[in-house]
C-alpha positions in Angstrom: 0.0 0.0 0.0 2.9 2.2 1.4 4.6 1.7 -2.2 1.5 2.4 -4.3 1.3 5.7 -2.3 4.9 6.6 -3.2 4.3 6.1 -7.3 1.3 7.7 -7.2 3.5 10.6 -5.8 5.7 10.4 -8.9 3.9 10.4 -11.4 3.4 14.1 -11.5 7.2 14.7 -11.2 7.8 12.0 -14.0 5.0 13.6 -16.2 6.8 17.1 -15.8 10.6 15.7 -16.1 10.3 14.7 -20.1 8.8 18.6 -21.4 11.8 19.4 -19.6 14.7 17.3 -21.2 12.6 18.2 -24.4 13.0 22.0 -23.6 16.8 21.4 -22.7 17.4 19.6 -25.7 15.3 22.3 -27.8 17.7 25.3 -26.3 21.0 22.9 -27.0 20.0 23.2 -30.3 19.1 26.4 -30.8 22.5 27.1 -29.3 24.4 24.9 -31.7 22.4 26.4 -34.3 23.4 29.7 -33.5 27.3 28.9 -33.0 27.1 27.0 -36.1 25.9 30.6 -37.7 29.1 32.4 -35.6 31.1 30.6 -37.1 30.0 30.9 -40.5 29.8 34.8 -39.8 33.2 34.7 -38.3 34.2 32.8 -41.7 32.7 35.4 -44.0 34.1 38.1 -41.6 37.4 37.3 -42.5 36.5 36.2 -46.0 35.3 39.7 -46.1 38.6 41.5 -44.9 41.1 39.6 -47.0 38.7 40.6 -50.2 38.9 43.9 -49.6 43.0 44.2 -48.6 43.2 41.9 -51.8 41.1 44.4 -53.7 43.2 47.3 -52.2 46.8 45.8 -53.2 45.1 44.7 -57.1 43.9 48.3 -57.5 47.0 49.6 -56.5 49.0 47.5 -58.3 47.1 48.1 -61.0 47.5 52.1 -60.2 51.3 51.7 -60.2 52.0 49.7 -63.2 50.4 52.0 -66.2 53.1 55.1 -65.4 55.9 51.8 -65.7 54.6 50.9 -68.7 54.5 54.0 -69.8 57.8 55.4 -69.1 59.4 51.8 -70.3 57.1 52.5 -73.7 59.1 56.1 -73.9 62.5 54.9 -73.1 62.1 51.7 -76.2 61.4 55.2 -78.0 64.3 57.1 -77.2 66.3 53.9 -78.1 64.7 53.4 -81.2 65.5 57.4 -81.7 68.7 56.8 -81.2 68.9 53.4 -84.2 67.6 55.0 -86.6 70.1 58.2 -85.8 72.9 55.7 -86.1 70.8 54.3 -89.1 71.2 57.4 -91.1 74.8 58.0 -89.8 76.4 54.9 -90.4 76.7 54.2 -94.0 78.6 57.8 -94.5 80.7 57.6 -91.4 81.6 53.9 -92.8 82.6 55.4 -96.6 84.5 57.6 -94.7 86.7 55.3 -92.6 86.9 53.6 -96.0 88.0 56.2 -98.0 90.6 57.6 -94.9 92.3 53.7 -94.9 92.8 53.8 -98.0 93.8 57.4 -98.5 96.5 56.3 -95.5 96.9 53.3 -98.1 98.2 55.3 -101.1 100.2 58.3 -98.3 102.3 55.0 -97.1 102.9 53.6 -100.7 104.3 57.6 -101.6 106.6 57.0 -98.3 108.1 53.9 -99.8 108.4 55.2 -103.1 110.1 58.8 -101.5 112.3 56.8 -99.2 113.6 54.8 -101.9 114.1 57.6 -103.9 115.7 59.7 -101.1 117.8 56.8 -100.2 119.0 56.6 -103.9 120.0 60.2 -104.2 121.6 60.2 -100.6 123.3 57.3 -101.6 124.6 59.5 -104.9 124.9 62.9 -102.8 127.3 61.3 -100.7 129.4 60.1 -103.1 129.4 63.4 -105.1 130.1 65.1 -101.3 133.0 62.5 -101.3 134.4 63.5 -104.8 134.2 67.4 -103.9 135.9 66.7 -100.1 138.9 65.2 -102.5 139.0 68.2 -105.4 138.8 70.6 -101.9 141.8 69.1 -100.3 143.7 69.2 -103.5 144.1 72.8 -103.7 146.7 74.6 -103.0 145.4 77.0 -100.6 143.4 74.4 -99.1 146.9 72.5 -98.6 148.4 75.4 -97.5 146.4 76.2 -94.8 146.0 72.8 -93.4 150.3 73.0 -93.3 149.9 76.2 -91.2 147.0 74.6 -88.9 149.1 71.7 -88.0 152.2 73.5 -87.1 150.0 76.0 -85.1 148.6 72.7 -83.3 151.6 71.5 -83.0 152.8 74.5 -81.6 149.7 75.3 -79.2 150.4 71.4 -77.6 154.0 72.4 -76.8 153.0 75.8 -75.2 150.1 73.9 -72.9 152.6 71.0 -72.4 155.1 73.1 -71.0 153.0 75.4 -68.8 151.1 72.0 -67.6 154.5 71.0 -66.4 155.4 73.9 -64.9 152.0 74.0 -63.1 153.1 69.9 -62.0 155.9 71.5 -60.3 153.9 73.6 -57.7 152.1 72.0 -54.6 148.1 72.7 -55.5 148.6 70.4 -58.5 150.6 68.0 -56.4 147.7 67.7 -54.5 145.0 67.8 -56.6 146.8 64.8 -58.7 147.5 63.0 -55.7 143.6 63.6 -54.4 142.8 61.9 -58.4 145.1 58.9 -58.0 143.5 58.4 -54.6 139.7 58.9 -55.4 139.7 56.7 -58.8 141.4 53.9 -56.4 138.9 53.9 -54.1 136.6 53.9 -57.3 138.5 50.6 -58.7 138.5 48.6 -55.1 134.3 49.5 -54.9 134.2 48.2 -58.2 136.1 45.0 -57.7 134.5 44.5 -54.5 132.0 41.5 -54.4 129.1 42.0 -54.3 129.4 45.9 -54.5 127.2 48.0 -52.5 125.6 50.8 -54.6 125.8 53.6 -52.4 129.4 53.6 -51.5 130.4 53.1 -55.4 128.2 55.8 -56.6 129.3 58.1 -53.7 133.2 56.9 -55.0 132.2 57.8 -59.1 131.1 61.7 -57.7 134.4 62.1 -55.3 136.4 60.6 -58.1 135.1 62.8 -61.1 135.1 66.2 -58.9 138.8 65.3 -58.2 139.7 64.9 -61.9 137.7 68.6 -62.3 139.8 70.3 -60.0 142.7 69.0 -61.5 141.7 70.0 -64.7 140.6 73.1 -63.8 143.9 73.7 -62.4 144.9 72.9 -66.1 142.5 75.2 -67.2 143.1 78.3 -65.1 146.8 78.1 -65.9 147.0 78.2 -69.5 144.2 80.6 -69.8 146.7 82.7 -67.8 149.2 82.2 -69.6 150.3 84.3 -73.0 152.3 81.7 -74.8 149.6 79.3 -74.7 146.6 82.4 -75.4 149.3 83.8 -78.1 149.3 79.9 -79.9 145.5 79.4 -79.2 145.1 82.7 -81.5 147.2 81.8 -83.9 145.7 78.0 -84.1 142.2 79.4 -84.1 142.9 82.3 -86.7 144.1 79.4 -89.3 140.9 77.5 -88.4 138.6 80.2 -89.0 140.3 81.0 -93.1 140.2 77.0 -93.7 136.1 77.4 -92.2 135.8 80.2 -94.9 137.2 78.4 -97.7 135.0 75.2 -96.6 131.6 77.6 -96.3 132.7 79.1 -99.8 133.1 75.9 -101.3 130.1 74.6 -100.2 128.1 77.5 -101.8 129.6 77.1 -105.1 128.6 73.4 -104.5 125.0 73.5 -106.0 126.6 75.3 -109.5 129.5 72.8 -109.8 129.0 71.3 -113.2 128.9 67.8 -111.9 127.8 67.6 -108.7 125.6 70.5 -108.4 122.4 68.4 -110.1 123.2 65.6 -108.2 123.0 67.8 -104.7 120.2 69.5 -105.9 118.2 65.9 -106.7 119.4 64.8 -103.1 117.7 68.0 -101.5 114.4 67.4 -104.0 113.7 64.3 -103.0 114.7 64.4 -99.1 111.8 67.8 -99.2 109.4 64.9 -101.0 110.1 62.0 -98.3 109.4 65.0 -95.2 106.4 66.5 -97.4 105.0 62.7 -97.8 105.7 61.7 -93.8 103.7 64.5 -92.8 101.1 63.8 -95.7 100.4 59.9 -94.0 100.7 61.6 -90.8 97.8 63.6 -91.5 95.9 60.7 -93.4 96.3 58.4 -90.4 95.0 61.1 -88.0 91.9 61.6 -90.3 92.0 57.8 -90.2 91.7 57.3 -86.8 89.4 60.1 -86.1 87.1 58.5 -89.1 87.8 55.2 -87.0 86.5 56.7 -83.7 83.5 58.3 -85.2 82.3 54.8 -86.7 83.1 53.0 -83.5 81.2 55.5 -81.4 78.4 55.5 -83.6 78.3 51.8 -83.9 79.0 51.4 -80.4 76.0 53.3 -79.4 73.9 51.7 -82.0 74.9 48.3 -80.6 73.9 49.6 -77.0 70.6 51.3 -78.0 69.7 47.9 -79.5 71.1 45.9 -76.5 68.6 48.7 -74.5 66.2 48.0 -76.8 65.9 44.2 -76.2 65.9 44.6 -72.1 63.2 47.1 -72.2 61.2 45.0 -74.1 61.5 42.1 -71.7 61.0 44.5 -69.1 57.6 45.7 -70.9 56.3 42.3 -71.3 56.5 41.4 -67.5 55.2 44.7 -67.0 52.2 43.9 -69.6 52.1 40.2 -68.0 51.9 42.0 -64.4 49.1 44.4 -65.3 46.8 41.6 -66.8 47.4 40.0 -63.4 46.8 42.6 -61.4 43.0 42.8 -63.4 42.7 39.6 -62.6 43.3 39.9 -59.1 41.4 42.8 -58.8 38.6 40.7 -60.3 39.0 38.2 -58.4 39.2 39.6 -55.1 35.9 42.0 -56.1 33.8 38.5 -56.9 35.2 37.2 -53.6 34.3 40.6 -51.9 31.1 40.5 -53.2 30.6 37.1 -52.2 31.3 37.9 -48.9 29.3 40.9 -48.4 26.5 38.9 -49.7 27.4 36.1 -47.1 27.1 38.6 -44.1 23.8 39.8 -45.5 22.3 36.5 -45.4 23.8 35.5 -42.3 23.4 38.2 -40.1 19.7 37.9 -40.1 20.0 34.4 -40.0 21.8 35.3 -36.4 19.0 37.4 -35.0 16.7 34.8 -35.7 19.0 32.1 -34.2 19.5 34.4 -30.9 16.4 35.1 -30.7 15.0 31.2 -30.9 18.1 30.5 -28.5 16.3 33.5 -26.1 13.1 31.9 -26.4 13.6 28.2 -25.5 16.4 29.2 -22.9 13.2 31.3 -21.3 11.0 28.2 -21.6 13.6 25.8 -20.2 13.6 27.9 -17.4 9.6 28.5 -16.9 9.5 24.6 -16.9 12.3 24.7 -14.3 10.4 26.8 -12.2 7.4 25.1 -12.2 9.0 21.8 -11.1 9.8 23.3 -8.2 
């Protein structure tokens, strides 16, 4: 009896515990529901921000690239400027390095002809000068005077010989002589020594030849003084001068002597050909080379301009191949924006809903709670 009394007493609490595991397990999923929306939100959220940093670096990228393209499209232009420049320039500059290497062609081939030439005529000059020294020597002046400049030699030696041993007699050139023999010994044992050291033989070469200039200064200083050796010096000197004025008269009557005058004459000709034609191919090879330099500065910048030319290009094609990229980035990333803005629009409502259901059955859970107590 006692137990019947007791399940008579639950039923009541038995009949109200299932609406409430049914409310609990309503609000459990209402709340799974609604996290399951967070985290889609939270999904297109993010979705949402990388679209539009991924829309702002596309647009910029496609800001920046234009003015690249742009500047790279004007500097192919400049290059381009510059070929067909060179374009214009280069078949004259190159007719004229032509024309100057063979100009400098036909100026060396007159240098070999006026060499030879001059060398022949030298050649016949010299002999002629040979047969003329003979016929001067052979005349009787000419013989004469060269008999009166030997004995005044011959008597100019004697006067400085015997002054320079009368000046051997006193004690400065004693000295002086002695100070030679001694410095150029010292000179010969530096020399012989093994191995040498360079700074005491060079130091031995200067005392030894400023000895041998005192001594000879000595020399010097006492013939100058003295008037046997002026008075012969005069004499020897005045016979030179009339045997240098026969020899300069001579030599002027050269160019009319019957025989060797044409022959002189040819000699001079052809040595004023050989200087006129080494400065003619001195002149063609500096036009040369300055025709050589303007063609390889030309070419040189052609060759550059093109080699520009070529990088550019490559340049402007990964410029091209960026810009088409960056469109389709920017594309991209607007779809994906737009996506995600659509996303939150459907979703946020979807939340409200979600919280609000989640609200409603927490609020029910509860009522059911309360009334079980």
């Amino acid at each position: 009896m006692r137990s019947a009394l007791v399940a008579l007493a639950l039923i009541p609490a038995l009949a109200l515990a299932a609406p409430i595991d049914d409310a609990r397990r309503l609000t459990e999923e209402a709340r799974r529901a609604l996290q399951a929306i967070d985290t889609a939100l939270a999904a297109a959220q993010l979705a949402h921000q990388h679209a539009t940093r991924d829309v702002a670096t596309a647009a910029g990228q496609r800001a920046a690239l234009p003015p690249r393209i742009h500047a790279t499209q004007r500097n192919i232009s400049t290059q381009q400027e510059q070929i067909d420049a060179a374009a214009k320039l280069l078949p004259a500059l190159r007719q004229q390095a032509d024309q100057s290497r063979n100009d400098a062609g036909a100026r060396q081939a007159a240098l070999t002809l006026a060499q030879k030439r001059a060398e022949l005529s030298q050649a016949a000059a010299t002999k002629a000068k040979v047969a003329l020294q003979k016929e001067f020597d052979a005349r009787p002046d000419v013989q004469s005077l060269l008999a009166r400049q030997a004995d005044a030699k011959a008597k100019l030696d004697a006067a400085t010989d015997a002054r320079v041993a009368q000046l051997g007699l006193t004690a400065d050139y004693r000295a002086a002589r002695a100070a030679v023999e001694a410095k150029e010994a010292r000179l010969a044992a530096h020399r012989a020594a093994a191995p040498s050291d360079a700074a005491k033989l060079a130091d031995a070469a200067t005392q030894a030849m400023q000895a041998r200039s005192i001594l000879e200064n000595l020399k010097l200083s006492a013939c100058a003084a003295d008037p046997a050796v002026v008075e012969a010096r005069k004499a020897h000197q005045a016979v030179g001068a009339d045997l240098a004025a026969l020899r300069k008269q001579f030599d002027q009557d050269a160019a009319t002597h019957p025989t060797a005058g044409p022959i002189l004459k040819a000699a001079a000709d052809d040595q004023a050909a050989l200087t006129a034609a080494t400065a003619a191919l001195k002149t063609a090879r500096a036009a040369q080379a300055k025709a050589d330099a303007a063609l390889k500065e030309v070419t040189t910048e052609d060759a550059a301009a093109r080699k520009a030319i070529d990088s550019l290009s490559r340049q402007l094609a990964t410029l091209n191949r960026e810009h088409e990229q960056a469109l389709a980035d920017l594309r991209d990333a607007d779809l994906r924006l737009k996506a995600a803005e659509a996303e939150l629009r459907r979703l946020l409502p979807l939340r409200a809903q979600a919280a609000k259901t989640l609200q409603d059955r927490q609020q029910q859970e509860d009522r059911l709670r309360q009334g079980r107590k």
